[in-house]
N, C-alpha and C positions, 0 to 999 in steps of 0.2 A: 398928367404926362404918361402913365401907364395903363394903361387896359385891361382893365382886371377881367379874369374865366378861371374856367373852373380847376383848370390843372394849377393855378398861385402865380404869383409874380414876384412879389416881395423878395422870398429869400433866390429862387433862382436867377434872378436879377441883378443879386447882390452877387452872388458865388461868380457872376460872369464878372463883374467888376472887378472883384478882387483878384482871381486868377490871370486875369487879361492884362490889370492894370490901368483901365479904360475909367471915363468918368464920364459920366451924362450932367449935362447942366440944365439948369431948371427950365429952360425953352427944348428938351427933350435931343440935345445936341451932347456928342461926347467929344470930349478934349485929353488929349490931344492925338489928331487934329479936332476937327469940329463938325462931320458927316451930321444928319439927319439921322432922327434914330427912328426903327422901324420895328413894330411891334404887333403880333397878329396872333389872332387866336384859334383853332384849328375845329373843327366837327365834334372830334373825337374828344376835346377838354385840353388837349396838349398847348403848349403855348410858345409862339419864336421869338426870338428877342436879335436885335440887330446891335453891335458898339465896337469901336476902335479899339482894337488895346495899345499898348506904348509903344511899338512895333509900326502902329498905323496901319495893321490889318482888321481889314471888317470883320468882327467872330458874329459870330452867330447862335446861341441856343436854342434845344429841345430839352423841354419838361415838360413834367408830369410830377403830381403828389400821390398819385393814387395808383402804382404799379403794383396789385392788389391777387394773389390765389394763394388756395389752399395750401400745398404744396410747401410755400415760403414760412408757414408757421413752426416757429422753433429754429428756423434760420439767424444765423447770429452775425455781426456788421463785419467781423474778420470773414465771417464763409463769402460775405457778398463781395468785399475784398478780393478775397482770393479768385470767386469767377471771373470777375472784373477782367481782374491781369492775367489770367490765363489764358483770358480772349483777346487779350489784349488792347482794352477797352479801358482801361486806367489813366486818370488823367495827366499828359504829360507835359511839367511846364517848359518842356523844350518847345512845343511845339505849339505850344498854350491849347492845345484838345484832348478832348478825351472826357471820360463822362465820371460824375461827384453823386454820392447819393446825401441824402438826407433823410429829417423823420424815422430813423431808425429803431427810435422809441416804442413803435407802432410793429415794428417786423414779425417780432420772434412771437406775437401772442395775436396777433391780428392777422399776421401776411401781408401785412403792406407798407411800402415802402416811398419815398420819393430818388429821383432823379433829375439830373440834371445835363446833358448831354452837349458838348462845347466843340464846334469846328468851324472852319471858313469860309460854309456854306450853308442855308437852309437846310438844303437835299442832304448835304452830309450828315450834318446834326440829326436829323431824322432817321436816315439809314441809321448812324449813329444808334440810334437810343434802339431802334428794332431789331439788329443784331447784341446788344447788350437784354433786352427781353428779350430774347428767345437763350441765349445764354444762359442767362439765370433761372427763367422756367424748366427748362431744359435739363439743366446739371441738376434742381434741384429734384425736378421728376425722377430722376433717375434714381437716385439718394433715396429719393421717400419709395418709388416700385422696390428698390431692395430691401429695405426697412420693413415693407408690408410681406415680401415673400417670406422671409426670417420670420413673421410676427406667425402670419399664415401656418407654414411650414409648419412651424414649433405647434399652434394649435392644432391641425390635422394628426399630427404625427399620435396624437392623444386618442384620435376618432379610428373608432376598430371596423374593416372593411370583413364584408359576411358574415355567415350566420353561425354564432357559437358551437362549436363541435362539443366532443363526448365527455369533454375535461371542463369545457365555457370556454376554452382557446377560439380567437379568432386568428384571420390570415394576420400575415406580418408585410402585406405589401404596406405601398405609403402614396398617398395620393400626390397626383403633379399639380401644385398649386397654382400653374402658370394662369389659366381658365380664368382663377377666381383672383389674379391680383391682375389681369387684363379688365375684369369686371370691375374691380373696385376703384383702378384708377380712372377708368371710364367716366365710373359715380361720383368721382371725386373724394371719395372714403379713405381718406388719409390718415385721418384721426378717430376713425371708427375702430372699435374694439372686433378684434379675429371673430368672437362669437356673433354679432351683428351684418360682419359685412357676409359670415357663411351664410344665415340665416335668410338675408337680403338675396344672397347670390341663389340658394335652392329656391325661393321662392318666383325670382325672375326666371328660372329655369321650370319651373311648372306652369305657369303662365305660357311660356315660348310654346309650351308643350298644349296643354290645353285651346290654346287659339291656332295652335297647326292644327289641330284634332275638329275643332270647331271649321274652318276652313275646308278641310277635307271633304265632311260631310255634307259641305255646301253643293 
């Protein structure tokens, strides 16, 4: 009756059932009423699902199990919450839409996560689920660039700029870490230690420099 791929069907299947209040019968018909049920699988692993709820409106799902970056590690299921409803992307049984996550299990130590995204069209549900990703990448990039500037910062502020004077004093400026946590989110260096991603960042910087130098002399 269901078509299995690679983004799951089981439980987002189940979550439309239950919030909808919809039933599929074993010839793939949901009651009540009794529509045909429509179920397709998309390029990308995502998957739609078509059913009645009590209402007698056709819902429709988008999922995915694998809504998966760096980024989201150490994210906790109340932060994913709160994006949610800020975007306003929380599932609302007024309206029976709105997007559920699951797999949470997997969030805080993996980065990934599942969803399930409920409205009254394909197209919605979809739009649905891609403004809810870019939400939660989004807020949570953000969260983690400030995280790495503080980590950054606090390291730098350690690294003494010019050359020891007549006492070993060096200057007391302080470098602008903006450069190197632009580089690091670039890398993806989220969980990279301040010593690593400097070390990574000078050396991408000598490179840049050595093959403009190499270039030149072409």
């Amino acid at each position: 009756m269901l078509v299995a791929g690679r983004g799951g069907t089981t439980h987002p299947a189940a979550t439309l059932r239950l919030l909808t209040h919809g039933r599929l019968t074993d010839s793939g018909a949901c009651n009540p009423p009794t529509p045909a049920q429509n179920l397709s699988s998309s390029p990308d692993g995502h998957l739609a699902l078509s059913d009645r709820s009590d209402r007698g409106i056709e819902k429709y799902y988008y999922a995915t199990d694998n809504l998966r970056a760096d980024v989201l590690k150490g994210l906790t299921p109340a932060d994913l919450t709160l994006i949610s409803a800020e975007a306003g992307l929380d599932f609302d049984h007024g309206t029976q839409t709105g997007a559920v996550f699951h797999l949470m299990g997997t969030l805080s130590m993996l980065g990934k996560v599942g969803v399930t995204c409920i409205a009254d069209s394909l197209e919605a549900a979809r739009s649905m689920y891609k403004r809810l990703e870019a939400a939660v990448l989004g807020a949570q990039e953000a969260a983690a660039s400030a995280e790495l500037r503080r980590r950054l910062t606090a390291f730098l502020d350690d690294v003494p700029i010019g050359s020891p004077g007549p006492e070993g004093a060096t200057s007391h400026r302080s470098f602008d870490a903006t450069a190197i946590v632009e580089f690091a989110v670039g890398a993806g260096l989220f969980t990279a230690s301040p010593e690593d991603i400097y070390a990574q960042y000078v050396e991408s910087k000598s490179k840049a420099a050595e093959d403009a130098l190499s270039q030149g002399e072409k």
